[in-house]
C-alpha positions in Angstrom: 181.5 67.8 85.3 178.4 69.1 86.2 179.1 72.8 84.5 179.6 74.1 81.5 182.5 76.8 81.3 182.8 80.1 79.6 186.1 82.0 79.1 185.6 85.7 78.0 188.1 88.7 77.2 187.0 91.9 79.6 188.0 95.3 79.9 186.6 97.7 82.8 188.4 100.3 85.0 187.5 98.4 88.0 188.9 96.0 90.0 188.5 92.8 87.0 187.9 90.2 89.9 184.4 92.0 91.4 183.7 92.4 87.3 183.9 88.7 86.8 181.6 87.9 89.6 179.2 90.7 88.5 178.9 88.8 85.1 178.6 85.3 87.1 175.9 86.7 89.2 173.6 89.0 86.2 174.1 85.5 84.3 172.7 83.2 87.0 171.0 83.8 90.2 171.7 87.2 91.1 171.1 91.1 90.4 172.6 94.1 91.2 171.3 93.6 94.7 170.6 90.8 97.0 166.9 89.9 96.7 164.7 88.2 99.2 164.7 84.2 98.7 168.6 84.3 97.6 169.4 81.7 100.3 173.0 80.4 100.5 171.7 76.8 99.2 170.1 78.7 96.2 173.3 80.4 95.1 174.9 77.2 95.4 172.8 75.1 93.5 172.6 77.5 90.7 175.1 80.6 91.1 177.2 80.5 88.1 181.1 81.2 89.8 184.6 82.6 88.3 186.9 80.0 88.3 190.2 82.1 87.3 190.8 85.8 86.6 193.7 86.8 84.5 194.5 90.6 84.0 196.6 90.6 80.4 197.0 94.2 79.5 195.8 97.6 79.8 194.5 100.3 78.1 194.5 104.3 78.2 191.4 104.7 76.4 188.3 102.8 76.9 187.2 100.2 74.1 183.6 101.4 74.1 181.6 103.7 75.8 180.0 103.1 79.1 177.1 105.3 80.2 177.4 104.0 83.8 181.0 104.4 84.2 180.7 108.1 82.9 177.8 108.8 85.5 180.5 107.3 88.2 183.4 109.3 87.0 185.8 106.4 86.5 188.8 107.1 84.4 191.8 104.6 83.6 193.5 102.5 83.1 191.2 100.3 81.7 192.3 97.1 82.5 191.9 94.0 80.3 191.2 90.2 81.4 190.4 86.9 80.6 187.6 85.8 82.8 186.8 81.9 83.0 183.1 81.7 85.0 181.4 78.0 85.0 177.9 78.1 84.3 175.8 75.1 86.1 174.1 72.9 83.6 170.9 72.6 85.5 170.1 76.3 85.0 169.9 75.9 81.0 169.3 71.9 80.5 169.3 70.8 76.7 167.8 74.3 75.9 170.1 75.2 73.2 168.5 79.3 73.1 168.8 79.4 76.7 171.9 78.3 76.9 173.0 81.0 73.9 171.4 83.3 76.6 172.9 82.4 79.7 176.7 82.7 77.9 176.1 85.9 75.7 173.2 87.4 76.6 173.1 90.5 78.9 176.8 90.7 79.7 177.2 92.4 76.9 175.2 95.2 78.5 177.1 95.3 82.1 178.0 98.9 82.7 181.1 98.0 84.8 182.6 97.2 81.2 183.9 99.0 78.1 184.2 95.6 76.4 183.2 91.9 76.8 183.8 89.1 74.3 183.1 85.6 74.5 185.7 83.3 73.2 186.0 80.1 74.2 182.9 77.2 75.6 184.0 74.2 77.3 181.5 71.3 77.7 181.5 67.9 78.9 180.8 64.7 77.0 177.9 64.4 78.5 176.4 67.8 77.9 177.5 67.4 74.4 175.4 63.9 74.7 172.1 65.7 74.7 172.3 67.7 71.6 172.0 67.2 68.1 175.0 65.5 66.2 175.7 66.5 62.0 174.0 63.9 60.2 176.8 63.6 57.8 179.6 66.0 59.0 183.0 65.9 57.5 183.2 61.9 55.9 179.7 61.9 55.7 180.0 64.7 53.1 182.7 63.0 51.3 180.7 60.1 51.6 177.6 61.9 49.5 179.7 64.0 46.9 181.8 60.6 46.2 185.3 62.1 46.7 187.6 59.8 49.3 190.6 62.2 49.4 191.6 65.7 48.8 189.2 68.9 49.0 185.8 69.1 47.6 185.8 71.6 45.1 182.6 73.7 44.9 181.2 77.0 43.7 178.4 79.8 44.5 175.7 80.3 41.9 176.7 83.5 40.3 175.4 86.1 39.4 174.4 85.9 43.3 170.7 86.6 42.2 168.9 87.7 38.8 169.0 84.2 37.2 165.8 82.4 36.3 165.1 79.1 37.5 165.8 77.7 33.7 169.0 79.7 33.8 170.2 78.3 37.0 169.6 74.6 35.9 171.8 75.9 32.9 174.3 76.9 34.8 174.6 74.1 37.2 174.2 71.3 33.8 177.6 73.3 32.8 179.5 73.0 36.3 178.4 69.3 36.4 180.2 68.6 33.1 183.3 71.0 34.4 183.9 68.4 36.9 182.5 70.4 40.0 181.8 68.6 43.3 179.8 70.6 45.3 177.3 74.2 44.2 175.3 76.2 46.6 173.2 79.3 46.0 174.4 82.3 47.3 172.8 83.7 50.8 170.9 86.3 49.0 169.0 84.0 46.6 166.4 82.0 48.5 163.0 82.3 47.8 163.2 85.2 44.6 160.3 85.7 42.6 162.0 85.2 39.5 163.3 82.1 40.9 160.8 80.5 43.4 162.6 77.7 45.3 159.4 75.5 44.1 160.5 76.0 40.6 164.2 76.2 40.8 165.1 72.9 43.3 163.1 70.7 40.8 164.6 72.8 37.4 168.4 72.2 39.1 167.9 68.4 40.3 167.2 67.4 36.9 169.9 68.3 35.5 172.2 66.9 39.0 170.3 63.7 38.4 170.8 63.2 34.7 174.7 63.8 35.0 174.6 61.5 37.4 172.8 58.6 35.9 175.1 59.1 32.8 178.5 59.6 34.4 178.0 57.7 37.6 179.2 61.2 39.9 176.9 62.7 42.8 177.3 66.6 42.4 176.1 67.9 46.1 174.0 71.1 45.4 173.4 73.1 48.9 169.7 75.0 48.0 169.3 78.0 50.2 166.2 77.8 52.5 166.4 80.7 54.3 162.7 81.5 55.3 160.6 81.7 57.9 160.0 78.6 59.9 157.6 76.3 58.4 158.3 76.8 55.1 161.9 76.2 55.9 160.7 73.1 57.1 158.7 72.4 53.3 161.7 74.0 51.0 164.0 70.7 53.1 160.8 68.0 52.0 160.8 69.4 48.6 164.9 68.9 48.3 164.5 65.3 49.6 161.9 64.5 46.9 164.4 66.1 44.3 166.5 63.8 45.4 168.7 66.0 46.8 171.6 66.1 49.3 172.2 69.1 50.6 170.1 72.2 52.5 171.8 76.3 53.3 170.4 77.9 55.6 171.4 81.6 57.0 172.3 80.9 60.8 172.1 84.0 62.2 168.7 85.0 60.5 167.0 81.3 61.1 167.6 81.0 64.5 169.2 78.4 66.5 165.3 76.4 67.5 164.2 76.4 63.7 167.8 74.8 62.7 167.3 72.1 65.5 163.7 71.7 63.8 165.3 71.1 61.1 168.3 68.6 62.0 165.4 66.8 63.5 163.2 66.5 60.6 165.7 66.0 57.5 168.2 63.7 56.8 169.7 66.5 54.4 173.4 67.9 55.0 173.1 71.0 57.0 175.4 73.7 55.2 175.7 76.2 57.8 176.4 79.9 56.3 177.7 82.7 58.8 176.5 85.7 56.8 176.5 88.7 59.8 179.1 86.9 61.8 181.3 90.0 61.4 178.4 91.9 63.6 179.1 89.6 66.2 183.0 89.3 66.2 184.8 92.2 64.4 185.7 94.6 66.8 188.2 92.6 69.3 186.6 93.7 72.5 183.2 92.7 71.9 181.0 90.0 70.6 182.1 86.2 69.8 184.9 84.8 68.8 184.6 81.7 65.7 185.5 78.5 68.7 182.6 80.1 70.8 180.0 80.7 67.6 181.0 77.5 65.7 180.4 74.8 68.8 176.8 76.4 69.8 175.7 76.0 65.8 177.0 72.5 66.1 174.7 71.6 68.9 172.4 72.4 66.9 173.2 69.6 64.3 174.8 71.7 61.7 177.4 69.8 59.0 179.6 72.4 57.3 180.5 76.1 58.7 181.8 78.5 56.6 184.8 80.2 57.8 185.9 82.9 55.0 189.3 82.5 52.8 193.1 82.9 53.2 194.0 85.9 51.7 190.3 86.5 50.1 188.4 89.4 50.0 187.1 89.5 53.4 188.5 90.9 56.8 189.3 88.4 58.7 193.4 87.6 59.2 194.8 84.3 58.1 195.3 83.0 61.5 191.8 83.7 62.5 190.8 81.7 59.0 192.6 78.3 59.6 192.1 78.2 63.7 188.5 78.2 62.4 188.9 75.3 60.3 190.5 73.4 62.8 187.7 74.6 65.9 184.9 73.0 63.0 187.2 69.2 62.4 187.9 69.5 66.3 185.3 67.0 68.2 182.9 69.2 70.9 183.8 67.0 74.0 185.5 64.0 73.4 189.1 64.1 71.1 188.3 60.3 70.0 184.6 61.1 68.7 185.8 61.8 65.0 182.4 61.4 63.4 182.0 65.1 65.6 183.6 66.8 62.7 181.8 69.5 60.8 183.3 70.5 57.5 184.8 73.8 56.9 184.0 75.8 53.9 186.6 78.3 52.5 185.0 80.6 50.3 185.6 84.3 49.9 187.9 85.7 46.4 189.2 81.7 46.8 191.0 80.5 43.7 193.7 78.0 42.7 196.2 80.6 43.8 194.9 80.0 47.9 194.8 76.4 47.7 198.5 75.4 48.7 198.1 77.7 51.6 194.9 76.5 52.6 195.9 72.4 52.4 199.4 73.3 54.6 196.3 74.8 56.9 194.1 71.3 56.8 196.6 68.7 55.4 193.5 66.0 55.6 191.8 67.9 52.9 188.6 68.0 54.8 187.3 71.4 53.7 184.9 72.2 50.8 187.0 74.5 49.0 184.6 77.2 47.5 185.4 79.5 44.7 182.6 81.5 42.9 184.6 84.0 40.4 187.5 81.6 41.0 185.4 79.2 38.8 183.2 81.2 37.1 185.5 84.3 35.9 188.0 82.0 34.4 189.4 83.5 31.3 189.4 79.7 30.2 185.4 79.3 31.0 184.2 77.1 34.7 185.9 73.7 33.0 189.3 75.6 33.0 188.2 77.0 36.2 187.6 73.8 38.0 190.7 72.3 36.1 193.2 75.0 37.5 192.0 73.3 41.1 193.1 70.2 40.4 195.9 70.8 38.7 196.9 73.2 41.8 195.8 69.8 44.3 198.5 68.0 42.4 200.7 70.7 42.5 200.9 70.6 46.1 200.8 67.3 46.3 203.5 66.6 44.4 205.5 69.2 46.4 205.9 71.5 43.3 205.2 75.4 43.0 202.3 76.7 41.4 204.4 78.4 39.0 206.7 75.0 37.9 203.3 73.0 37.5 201.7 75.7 35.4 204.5 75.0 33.0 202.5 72.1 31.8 199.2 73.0 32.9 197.7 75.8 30.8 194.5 76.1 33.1 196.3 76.8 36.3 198.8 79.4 34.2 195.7 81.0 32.9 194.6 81.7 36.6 198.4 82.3 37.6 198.3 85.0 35.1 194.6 86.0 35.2 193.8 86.2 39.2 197.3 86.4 40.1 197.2 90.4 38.6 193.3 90.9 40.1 194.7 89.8 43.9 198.2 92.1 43.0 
């Protein structure tokens, strides 16, 4: 397979077939009008083409507005389609950006349309070959936090920002004895001046690393550094000479060539946080769906994806929530390549309430099940936090309601009672 292939939800008054090979064209070797040098043999070396057309509703107002239909006077219907086009690998190479580009670049600006989404990529194995793997990906994770089965159960820094450096290590010193396996700092706290990364990496991996000479358990702590290229780039060294495991970086903001710099120069975890996907994927009709987003982040060598919570506080539908999860442990090209597996992170109003839903959702267990005031607004204090986790875990496990193994599990009837009222 020489092609990589895009399949994309349209909607356009016009005839959806001369759409599709519009979007082909403005994506590969061709314009609104034939231009001198277009030869036959260049169109079929690198013409993108529209390998299947499939009209799948209608609509009697458009999606979004469309200057260039208006100036045309087209009216309705306003037919809607999925569009599969296969782009020629030799027009984009291994140039991840390029490749972004070529699949959801300017289509999104094609007047014959009130709405264009990406969302779904197909590659071949050996496309997928020439990119950047996860360094550690779903059992490489398990692998560093020391946890063989079950979820990894982790938490978000909270408050999101304000705390000092000292006041962070504090914090984390207290999760660590709570039995937590996995912290990150939220995407708003980076580089603060009341926190320098400089001051709080080595602060926090002091008190990681004394918990785990004197208990024996690796706590993974995911530091966020967001920043501008190079200094990206030092925030990683400074992490591996802490000793550290784990590095979060804000996807959308860093860019998909400073990420591959990264992968490429750390051995760190990649925790990949998707803060502004909404802006891309909200409104049905436009932007990217998760399958689409998910697989171009993993070519860049990324290890977990966040993909929101069941139930949480965030907009997304349930369904939308655990098809995620199961896009991120899906392999990119070939079903057998299981070490292609990125780990999903739930997070969003997450508690020990959400877990039975989210294990019938991922039945492995391969997710990093992330709860900030699930934790941390415990009536019980983070230990009792943490502890309603587990005791949920075994719960389902065991086969048993919430409610029935709360009878003897005063931590998980405390969040029962105390989250159970907050979610009403």
């Amino acid at each position: 397979m020489t092609t990589v292939r895009a399949r994309y939800r349209i909607e356009t008054p016009l005839d959806p077939a001369r759409v599709a090979e519009v979007l082909a064209g403005e994506q590969s070797s061709g314009t609104f009008v034939r231009v001198h040098g277009e030869s036959e043999a260049l169109q079929a070396r690198s013409g993108a083409t529209v390998h299947r057309v499939d009209v799948v509703g209608e609509a009697a107002a458009p999606g979004l507005p469309s200057a260039y239909l208006e100036r045309r006077g087209a009216s309705g219907p306003w037919r809607q389609a999925l569009v599969e086009v296969d782009f020629p690998i030799a027009n984009f190479g291994d140039n991840l950006p390029t490749l972004a580009a070529t699949l959801a670049g300017n289509l999104y600006d094609l007047g014959e349309t009130t709405g264009v989404r990406l969302e779904h990529i197909e590659i071949p194995a050996s496309f997928r070959a020439r990119f950047d793997r996860p360094k550690h990906g779903a059992a490489g994770t398990r692998r560093l936090a020391g946890v063989a089965g079950g979820p990894l159960f982790g938490t978000i820094i909270k408050p999101n920002v304000g705390l000092h450096a000292d006041e962070t290590a504090a914090l984390v010193a207290r999760l660590c004895e709570a039995g937590i396996d996995f912290i990150k700092d939220d995407e708003v706290c980076a580089n603060p001046v009341h926190a320098p990364i400089g001051q709080r990496v080595p602060a926090v991996m002091d008190v990681v690393r004394r918990w785990r000479d004197r208990s024996g358990k690796a706590v993974i702590v995911a530091f966020n550094i967001t920043d501008e290229h190079d200094a990206m780039l030092r925030h990683a060294e400074l992490i591996e000479r802490e000793e550290g495991a784990c590095a979060m970086v804000s996807l959308n903001w860093c860019g998909f060539s400073s990420v591959q710099s990264l992968r490429r120069r750390t051995g760190l975890a990649i925790h990949g946080h998707r803060n502004g996907f909404g802006m891309f994927s909200r409104h049905p009709g436009l932007g990217i769906a998760f399958q689409a987003y998910q697989l171009l982040w993993r070519l860049a060598g990324v290890d977990h994806m966040h993909v929101h919570g069941l139930n949480g506080k965030f907009s997304q539908p349930n369904d939308e929530v655990v098809s995620s999860a199961q896009d991120c442990l899906t392999p990119l090209a070939d079903p057998r390549d299981l070490a292609d597996r990125v780990m999903p992170a739930f997070s969003s109003g997450q508690w020990a309430g959400t877990l039975p839903e989210t294990i019938a959702a991922v039945p492995s267990g391969d997710l990093l099940f992330m709860c900030g005031g699930g934790i941390l607004a415990h009536p019980g204090g983070p230990a009792a936090g943490i502890r309603s986790l587990r005791d949920a875990w075994q719960a389902t496990q065991g086969g048993e309601t919430l409610d029935a193994y709360a009878t003897h599990a005063p931590a998980l009837a405390d969040a029962l009672s105390f989250f159970g009222n907050a979610h009403g």
